[in-house]
KEKOLMAR-571715 format. One line per field, with one value per residue (C-alpha): residue number from 0; z, x, y. Coordinates in steps of 0.5 Angstrom, whole numbers. Layout:
<atoms>
k	NUM/...
c3	Z/...
c1	X/...
c2	Y/...
</atoms>
This chain:
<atoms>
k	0/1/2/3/4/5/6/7/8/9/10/11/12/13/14/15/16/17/18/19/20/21/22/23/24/25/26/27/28/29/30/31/32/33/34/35/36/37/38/39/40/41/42/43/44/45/46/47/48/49/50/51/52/53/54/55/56/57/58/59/60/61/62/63/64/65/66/67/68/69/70/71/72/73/74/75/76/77/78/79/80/81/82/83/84/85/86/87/88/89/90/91/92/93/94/95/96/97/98/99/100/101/102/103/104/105/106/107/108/109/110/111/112/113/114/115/116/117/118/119/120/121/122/123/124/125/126/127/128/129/130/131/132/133/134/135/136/137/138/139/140/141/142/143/144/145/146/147/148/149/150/151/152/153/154/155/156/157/158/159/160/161/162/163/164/165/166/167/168/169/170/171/172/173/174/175/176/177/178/179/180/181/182/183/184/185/186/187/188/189/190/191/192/193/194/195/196/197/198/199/200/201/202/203/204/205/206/207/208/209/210/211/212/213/214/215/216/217/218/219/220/221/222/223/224/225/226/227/228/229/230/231/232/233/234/235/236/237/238/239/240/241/242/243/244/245/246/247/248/249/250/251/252/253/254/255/256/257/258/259/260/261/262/263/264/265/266/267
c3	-5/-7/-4/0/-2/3/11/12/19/19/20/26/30/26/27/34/37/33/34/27/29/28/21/20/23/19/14/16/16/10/12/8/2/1/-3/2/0/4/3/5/5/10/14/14/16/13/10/5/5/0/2/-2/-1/5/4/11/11/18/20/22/19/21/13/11/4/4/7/0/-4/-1/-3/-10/-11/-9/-14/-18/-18/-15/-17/-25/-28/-29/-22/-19/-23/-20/-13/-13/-6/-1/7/8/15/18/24/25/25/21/15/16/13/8/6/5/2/-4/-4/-6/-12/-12/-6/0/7/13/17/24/26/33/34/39/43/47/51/52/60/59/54/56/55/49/50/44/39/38/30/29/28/28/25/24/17/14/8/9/10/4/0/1/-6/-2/3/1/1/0/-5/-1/5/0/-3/4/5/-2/-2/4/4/-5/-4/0/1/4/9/11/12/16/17/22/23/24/21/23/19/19/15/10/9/12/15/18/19/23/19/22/18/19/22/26/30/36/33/29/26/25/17/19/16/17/11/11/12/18/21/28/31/35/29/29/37/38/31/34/41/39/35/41/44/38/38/46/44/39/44/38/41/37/34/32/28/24/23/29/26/25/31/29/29/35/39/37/40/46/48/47/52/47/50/46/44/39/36/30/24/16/10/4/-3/-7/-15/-18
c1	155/148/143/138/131/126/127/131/130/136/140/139/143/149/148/145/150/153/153/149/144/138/139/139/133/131/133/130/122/122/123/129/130/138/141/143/148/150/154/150/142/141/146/149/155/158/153/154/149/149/144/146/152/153/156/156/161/159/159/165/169/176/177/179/179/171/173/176/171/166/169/171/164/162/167/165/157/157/162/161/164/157/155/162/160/153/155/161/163/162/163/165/162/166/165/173/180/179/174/178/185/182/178/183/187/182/180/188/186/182/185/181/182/180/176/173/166/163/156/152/144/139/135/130/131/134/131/133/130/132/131/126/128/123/123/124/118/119/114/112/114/107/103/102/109/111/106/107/111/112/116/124/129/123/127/133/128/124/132/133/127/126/133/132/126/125/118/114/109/113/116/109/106/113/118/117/121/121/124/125/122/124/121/118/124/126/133/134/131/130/129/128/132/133/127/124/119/124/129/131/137/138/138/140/142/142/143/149/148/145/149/152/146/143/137/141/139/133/129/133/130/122/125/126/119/117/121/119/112/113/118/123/131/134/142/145/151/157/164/168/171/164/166/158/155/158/156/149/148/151/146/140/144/146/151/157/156/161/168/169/173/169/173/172/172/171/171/175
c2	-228/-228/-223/-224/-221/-225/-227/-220/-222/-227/-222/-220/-225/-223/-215/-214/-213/-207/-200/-199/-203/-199/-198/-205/-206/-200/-205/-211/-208/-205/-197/-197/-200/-204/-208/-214/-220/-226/-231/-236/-235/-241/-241/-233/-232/-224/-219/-214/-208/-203/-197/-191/-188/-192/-199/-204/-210/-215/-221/-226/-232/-235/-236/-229/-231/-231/-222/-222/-226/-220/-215/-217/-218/-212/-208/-213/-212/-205/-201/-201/-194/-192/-193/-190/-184/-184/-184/-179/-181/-188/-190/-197/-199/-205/-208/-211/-211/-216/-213/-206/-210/-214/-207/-203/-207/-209/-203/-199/-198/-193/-188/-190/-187/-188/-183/-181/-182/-181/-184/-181/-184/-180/-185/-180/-179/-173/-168/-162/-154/-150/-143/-141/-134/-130/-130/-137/-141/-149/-153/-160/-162/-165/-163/-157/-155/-159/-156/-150/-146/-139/-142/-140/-145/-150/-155/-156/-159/-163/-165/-168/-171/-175/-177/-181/-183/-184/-180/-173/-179/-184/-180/-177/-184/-187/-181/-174/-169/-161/-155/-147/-142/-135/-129/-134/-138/-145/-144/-152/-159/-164/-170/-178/-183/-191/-191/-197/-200/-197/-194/-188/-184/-176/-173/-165/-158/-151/-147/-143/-136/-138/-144/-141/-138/-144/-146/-153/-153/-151/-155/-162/-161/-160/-167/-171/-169/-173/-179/-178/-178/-184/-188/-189/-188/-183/-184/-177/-180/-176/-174/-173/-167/-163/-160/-156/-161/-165/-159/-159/-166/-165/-159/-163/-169/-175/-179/-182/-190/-190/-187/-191/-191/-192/-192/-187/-188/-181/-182/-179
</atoms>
């Protein structure tokens, strides 16, 4: 495997089909920074993609011997100790029956599981009207927000937001999102991940205290105006079994795309 730092956009034929092509195109244009190796940089075959705790095995081969040569390099060359400790846990995406055999077989050694995930889209047809509450105001999260020291809970939106896109500044020139304030504090946010010319993924939270009162629904809602506005088609991707968040994007009408399965690796 050799990485592939120019001409990103050869990718594309491979994974254009896949459910989690708007990360990739993310990738591709240079919104969000990954690590990319190929098996061949002039004729692509398979691909691993490394993007912080998410790791994506594609592409297809009939010798499976290549599935093998993929993932011990990736054990090799991204999953020193030191590395391991610094992650803490990894989602292995694959895209065939083929990868997932090869995965879990090459990856025993350390105790990795499959797991249910659940896609969905919102092709923006369809926005619905959420009922507003009267103590929560939703804003749009800019400078002015960001900036502001006397707003509680200010840390963990900024935690967000600068683990996704590395700086308050970049996310300000290439990102959007909106949180919820109530009695001076942010109690949720919606924040554009994966973000592309078309496309974009979802990064929200509610803190704790006030999950279950409906925030969640009404600041992803005032989102997908935004992503009206700008013509960007939104995936709202999670565990099956986060019935929370489940729920959340069925009130604001995202339809289903993809039940699937990742493999997790939790470092002991």
């Amino acid at each position: 495997m050799r990485e592939l730092k120019n001409n990103k956009y050869k990718l594309k034929d491979i994974y254009k089909l896949y459910a989690h092509s708007f990360v990739f195109d993310s990738i591709v244009e240079g919104y969000t920074p990954a690590q990319v190796f190929v098996d061949d940089v002039e004729n692509i075959s398979i691909f691993l993609i490394c993007e912080g705790h998410c790791v994506y095995f594609g592409g297809e081969v009939e010798d499976k011997d290549k599935y093998k040569e993929a993932i011990n390099f990736f054990k090799e060359n991204c999953l020193s100790e030191s590395r391991r400790k610094e992650l803490g846990v990894v989602k292995i995406y694959y895209y065939s029956e083929g990868w997932k055999k090869e995965l879990l077989e090459g990856l025993k050694e350390f105790d990795c599981n499959l797991y249910d995930r659940v896609l969905f889209k919102q092709d923006l047809n369809d926005i619905p009207v959420v009922k507003k509450v009267d103590n929560i105001v939703v804003k749009k999260i800019d400078n002015d927000v960001l900036k502001n020291a006397s707003l509680g809970n200010l840390n963990c939106l900024i935690d967000e937001v600068t683990g996704m896109w590395g700086s308050l500044a970049n996310f300000i020139s290439n990102g959007f999102g909106y949180c919820a304030i109530m009695d001076r504090s942010i109690i949720s946010w919606c924040t554009a991940e994966y973000v592309s010319k078309s496309y974009c993924g979802i990064g929200i939270e509610t803190i704790e205290e006030h999950e279950g009162k409906g925030v969640a629904t009404i600041v992803s809602n005032e989102f997908l105006k935004e992503c009206l506005a700008f013509h960007i088609t939104p995936y709202w991707d999670s565990w099956s079994n986060n019935i929370p968040s489940v729920k959340v994007a069925e009130k604001n009408n995202f339809q289903k795309s993809w039940d699937y399965k990742v493999v997790f690796i939790k470092f002991h």
